[in-house]
N, C-alpha and C positions, 0 to 999 in steps of 0.2 A: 047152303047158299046164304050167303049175308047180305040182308037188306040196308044196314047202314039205317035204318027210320027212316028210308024212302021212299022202299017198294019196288027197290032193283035191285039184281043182281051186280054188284061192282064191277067185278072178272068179265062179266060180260059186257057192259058199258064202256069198260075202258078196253076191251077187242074191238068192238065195233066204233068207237072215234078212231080207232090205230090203222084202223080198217080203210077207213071214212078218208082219212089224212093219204094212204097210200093210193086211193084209187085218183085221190087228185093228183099226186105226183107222178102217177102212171098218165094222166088225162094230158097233163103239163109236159110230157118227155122227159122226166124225169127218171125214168127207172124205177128201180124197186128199193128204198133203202129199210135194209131190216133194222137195221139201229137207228133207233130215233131219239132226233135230238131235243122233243120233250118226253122222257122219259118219266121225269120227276111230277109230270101234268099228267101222265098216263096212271101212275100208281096212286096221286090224288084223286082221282077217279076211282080208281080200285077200292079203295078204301074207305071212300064215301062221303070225301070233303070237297065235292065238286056237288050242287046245285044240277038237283033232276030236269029242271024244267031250261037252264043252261044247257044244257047235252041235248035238249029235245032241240031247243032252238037251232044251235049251230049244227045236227044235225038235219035238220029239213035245209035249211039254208045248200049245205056241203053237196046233199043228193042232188036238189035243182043244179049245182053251179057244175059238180061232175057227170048228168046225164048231155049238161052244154057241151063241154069238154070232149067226151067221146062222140058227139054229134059231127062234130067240127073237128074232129082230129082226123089225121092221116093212116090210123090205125087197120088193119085190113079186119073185116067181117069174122072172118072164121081163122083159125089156126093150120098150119100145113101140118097134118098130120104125122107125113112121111118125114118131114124135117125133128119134128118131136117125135118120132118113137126111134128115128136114128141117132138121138141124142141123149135118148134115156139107156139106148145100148150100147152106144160110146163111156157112158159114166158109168153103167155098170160092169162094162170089161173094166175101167182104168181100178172104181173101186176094188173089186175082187183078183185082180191082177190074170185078167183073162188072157 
């Protein structure tokens, strides 16, 4: 684990802003996007030229603004179960050529 002279983990700081970043864009209807378009802000984090007490900040901020978010979203409660596990054996017939 490399603390960088901060007292965190990197790897894990810049997971959890990537993290933080996607649950707002899931909150927004956004989707999921794996590729993110600060990457270069992500691995500055990693490495440990991002400001601990920054990352503390914008994330309290990030939590409050996406617990608003799924508040007030149209998102359903619970997942349809039946929908995801016929979906998980749809992609693994097509994977395995079932």
């Amino acid at each position: 684990m490399k603390s960088h002279g901060q007292k965190i983990d990197g790897k894990n700081m810049m997971h959890c802003r990537r993290l933080l970043e996607m649950g707002k864009e899931i909150g927004l209807g956004m989707g999921i996007k794996v590729r993110r378009p600060n990457a270069k802000y992500l691995l500055d984090i990693r490495s440990g030229l991002v400001d601990l007490q920054s990352l503390i900040n914008s994330a309290s901020s990030d939590i409050t603004e996406i617990d608003n978010l799924f508040k007030n979203s149209n998102l359903p409660e619970k997942v349809d179960e039946k929908f995801i596990n016929d979906l998980l054996i749809k992609i693994r017939k097509k994977i395995y050529n079932l």
